[in-house]
N, CA, C and O atoms as a GROMACS GRO file, in nm:
protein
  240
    1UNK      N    1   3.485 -11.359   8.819
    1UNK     CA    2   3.423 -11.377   8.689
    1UNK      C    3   3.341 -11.251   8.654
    1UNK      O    4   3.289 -11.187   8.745
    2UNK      N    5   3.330 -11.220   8.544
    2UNK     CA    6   3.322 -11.106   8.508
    2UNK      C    7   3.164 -11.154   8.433
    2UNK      O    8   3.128 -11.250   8.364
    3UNK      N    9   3.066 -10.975   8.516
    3UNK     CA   10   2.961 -11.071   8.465
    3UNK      C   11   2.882 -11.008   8.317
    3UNK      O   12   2.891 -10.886   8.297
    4UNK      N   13   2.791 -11.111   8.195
    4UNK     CA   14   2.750 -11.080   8.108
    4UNK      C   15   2.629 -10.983   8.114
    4UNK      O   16   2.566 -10.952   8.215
    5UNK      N   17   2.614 -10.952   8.017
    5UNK     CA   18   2.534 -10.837   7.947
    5UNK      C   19   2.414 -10.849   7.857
    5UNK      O   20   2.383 -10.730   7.865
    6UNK      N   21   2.336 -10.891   7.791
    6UNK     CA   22   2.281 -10.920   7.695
    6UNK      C   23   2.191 -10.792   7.647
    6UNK      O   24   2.117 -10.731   7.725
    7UNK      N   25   2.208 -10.756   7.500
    7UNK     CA   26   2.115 -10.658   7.459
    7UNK      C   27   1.967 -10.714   7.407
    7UNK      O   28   1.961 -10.824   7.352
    8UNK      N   29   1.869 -10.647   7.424
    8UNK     CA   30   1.727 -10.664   7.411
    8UNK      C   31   1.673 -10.554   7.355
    8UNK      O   32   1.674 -10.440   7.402
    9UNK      N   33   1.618 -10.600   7.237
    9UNK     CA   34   1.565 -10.516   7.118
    9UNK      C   35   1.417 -10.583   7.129
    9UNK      O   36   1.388 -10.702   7.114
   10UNK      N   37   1.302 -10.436   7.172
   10UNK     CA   38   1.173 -10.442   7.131
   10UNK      C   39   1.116 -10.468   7.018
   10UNK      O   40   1.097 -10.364   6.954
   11UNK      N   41   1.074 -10.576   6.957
   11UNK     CA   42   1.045 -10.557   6.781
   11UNK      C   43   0.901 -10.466   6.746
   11UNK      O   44   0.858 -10.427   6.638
   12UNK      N   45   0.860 -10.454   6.848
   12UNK     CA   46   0.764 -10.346   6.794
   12UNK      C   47   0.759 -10.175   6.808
   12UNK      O   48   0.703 -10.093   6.734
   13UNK      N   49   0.855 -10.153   6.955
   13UNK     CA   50   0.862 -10.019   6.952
   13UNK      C   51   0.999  -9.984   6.966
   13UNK      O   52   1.042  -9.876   7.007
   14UNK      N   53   1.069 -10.090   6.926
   14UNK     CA   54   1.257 -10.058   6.860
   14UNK      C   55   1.266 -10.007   7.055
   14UNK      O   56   1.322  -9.898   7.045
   15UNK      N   57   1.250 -10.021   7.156
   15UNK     CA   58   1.306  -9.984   7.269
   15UNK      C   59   1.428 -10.052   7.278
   15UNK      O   60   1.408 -10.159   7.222
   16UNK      N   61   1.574 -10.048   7.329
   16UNK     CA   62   1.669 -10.095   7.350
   16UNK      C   63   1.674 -10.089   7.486
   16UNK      O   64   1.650  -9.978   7.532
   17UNK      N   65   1.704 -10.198   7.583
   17UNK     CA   66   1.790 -10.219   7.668
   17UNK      C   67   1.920 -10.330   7.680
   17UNK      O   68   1.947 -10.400   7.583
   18UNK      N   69   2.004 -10.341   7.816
   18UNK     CA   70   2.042 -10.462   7.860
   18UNK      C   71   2.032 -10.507   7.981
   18UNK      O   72   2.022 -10.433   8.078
   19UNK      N   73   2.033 -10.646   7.988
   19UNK     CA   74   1.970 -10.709   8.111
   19UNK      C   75   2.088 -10.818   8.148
   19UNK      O   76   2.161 -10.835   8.051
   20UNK      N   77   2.132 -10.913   8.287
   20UNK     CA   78   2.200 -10.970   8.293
   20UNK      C   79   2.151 -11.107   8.277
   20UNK      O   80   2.058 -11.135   8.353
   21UNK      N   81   2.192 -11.206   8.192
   21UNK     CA   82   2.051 -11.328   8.223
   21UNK      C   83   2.036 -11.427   8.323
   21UNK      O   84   1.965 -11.527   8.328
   22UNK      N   85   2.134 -11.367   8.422
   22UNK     CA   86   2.059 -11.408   8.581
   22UNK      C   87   1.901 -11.367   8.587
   22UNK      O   88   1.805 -11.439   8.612
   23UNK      N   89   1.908 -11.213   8.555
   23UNK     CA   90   1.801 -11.143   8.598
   23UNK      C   91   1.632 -11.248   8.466
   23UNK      O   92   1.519 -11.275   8.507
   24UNK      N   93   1.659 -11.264   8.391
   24UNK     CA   94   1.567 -11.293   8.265
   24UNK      C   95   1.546 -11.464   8.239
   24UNK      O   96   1.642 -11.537   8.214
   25UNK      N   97   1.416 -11.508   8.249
   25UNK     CA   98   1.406 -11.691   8.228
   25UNK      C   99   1.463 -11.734   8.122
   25UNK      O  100   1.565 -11.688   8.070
   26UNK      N  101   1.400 -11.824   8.086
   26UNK     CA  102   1.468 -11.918   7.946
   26UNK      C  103   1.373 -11.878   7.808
   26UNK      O  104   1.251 -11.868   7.792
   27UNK      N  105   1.473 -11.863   7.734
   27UNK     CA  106   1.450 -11.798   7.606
   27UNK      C  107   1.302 -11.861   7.500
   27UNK      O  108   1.255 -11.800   7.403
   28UNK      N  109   1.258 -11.984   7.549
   28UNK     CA  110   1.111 -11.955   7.573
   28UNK      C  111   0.998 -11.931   7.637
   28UNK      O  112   0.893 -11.985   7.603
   29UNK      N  113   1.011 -11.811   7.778
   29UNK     CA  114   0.936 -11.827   7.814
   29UNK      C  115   0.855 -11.671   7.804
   29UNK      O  116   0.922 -11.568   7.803
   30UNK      N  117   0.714 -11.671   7.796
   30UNK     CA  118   0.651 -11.544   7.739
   30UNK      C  119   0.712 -11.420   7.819
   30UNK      O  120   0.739 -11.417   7.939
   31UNK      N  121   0.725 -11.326   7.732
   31UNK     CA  122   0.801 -11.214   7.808
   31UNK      C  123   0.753 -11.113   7.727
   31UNK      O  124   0.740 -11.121   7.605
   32UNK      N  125   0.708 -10.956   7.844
   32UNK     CA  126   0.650 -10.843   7.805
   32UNK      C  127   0.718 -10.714   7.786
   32UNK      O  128   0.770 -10.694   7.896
   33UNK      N  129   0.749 -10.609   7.706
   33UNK     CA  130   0.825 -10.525   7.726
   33UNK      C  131   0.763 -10.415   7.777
   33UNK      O  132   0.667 -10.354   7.729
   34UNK      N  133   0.826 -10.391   7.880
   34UNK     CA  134   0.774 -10.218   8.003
   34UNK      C  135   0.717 -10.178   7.899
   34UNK      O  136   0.614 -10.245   7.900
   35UNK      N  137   0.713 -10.092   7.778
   35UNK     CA  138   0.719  -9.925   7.728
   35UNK      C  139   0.597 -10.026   7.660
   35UNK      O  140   0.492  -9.967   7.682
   36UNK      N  141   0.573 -10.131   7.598
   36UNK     CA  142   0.464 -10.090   7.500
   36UNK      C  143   0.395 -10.192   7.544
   36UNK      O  144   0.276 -10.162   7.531
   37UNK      N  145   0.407 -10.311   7.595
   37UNK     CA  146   0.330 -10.378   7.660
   37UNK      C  147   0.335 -10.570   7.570
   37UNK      O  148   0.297 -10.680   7.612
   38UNK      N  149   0.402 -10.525   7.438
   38UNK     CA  150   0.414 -10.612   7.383
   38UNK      C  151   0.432 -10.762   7.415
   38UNK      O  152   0.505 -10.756   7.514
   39UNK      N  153   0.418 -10.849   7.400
   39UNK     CA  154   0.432 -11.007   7.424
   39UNK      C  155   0.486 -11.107   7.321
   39UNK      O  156   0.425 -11.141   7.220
   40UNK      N  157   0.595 -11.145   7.353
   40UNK     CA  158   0.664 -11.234   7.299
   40UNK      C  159   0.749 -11.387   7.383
   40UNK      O  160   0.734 -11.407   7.503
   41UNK      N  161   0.804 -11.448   7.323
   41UNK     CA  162   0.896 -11.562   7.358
   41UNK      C  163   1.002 -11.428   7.386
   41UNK      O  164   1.002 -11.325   7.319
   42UNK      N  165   1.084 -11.453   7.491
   42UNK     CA  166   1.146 -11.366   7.550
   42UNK      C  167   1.305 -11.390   7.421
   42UNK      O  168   1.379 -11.293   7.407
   43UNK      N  169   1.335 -11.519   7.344
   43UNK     CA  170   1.403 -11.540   7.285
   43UNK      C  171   1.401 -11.423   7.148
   43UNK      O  172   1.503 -11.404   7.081
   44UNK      N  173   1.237 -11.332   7.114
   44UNK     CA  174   1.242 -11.272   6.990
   44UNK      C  175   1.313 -11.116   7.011
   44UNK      O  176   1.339 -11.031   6.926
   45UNK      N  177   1.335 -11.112   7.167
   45UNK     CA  178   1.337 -10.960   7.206
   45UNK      C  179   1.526 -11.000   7.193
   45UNK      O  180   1.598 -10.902   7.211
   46UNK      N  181   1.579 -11.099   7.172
   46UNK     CA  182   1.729 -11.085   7.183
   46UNK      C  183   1.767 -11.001   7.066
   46UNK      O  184   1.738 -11.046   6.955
   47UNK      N  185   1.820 -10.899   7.072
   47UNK     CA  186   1.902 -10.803   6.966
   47UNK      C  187   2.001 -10.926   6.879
   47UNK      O  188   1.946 -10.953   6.772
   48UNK      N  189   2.086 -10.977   6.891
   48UNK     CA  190   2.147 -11.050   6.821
   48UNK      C  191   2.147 -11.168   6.866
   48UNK      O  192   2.104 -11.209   6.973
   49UNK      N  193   2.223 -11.250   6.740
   49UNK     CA  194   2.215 -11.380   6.764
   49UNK      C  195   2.309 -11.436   6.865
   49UNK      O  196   2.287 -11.549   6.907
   50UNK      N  197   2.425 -11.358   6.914
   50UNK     CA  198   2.478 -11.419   7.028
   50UNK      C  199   2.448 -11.399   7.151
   50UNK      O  200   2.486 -11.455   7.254
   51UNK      N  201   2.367 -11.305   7.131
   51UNK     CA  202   2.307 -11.264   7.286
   51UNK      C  203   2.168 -11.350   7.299
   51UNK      O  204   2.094 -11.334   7.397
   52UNK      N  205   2.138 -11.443   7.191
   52UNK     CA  206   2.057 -11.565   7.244
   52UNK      C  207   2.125 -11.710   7.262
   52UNK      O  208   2.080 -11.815   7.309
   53UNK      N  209   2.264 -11.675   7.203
   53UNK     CA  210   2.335 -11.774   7.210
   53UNK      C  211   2.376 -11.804   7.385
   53UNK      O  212   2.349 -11.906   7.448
   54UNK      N  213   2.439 -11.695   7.429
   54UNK     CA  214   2.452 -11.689   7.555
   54UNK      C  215   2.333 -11.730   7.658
   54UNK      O  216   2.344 -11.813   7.748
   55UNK      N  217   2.208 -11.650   7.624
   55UNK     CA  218   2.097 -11.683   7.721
   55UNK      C  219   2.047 -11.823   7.701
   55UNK      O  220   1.999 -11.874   7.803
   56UNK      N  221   2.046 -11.906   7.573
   56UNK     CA  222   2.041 -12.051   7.593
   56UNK      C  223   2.120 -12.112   7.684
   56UNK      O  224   2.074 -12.187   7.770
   57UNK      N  225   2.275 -12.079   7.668
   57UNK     CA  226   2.384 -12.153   7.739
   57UNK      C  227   2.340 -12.157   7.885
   57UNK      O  228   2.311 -12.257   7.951
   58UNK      N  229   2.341 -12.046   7.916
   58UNK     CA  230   2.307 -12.035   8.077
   58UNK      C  231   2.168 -12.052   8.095
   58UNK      O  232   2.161 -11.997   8.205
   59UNK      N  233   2.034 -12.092   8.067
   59UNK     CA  234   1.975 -12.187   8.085
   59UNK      C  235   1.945 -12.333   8.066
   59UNK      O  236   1.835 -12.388   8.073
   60UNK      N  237   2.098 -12.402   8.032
   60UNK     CA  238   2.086 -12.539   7.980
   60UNK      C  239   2.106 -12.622   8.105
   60UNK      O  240   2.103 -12.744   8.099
   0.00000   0.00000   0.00000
């Protein structure tokens, strides 16, 4: 099985990464980004809507 990807967009300092969502909790739980320190529901940092679609799935 081939494994997923999810992109993660900083909304305050536009940083881009991707993470696998083995590695990342459930899309509400508070989450900080390295570069600026920011704090959010880890669900606001998903770049698109399927890449929260996915990280719901695999925490259900």
């Amino acid at each position: 099985m081939q494994e997923a990807w999810l992109q993660l967009h900083c909304p305050d300092c536009d940083k881009n990464w991707e993470a696998a969502p083995t590695d990342l909790p459930s899309p509400d739980t508070p989450f900080t980004c390295d570069d600026c320190g920011t704090a959010r529901p880890l669900s606001e940092f998903m770049k698109t809507t399927r890449d929260l679609e996915l990280l719901r799935e695999f925490h259900q």
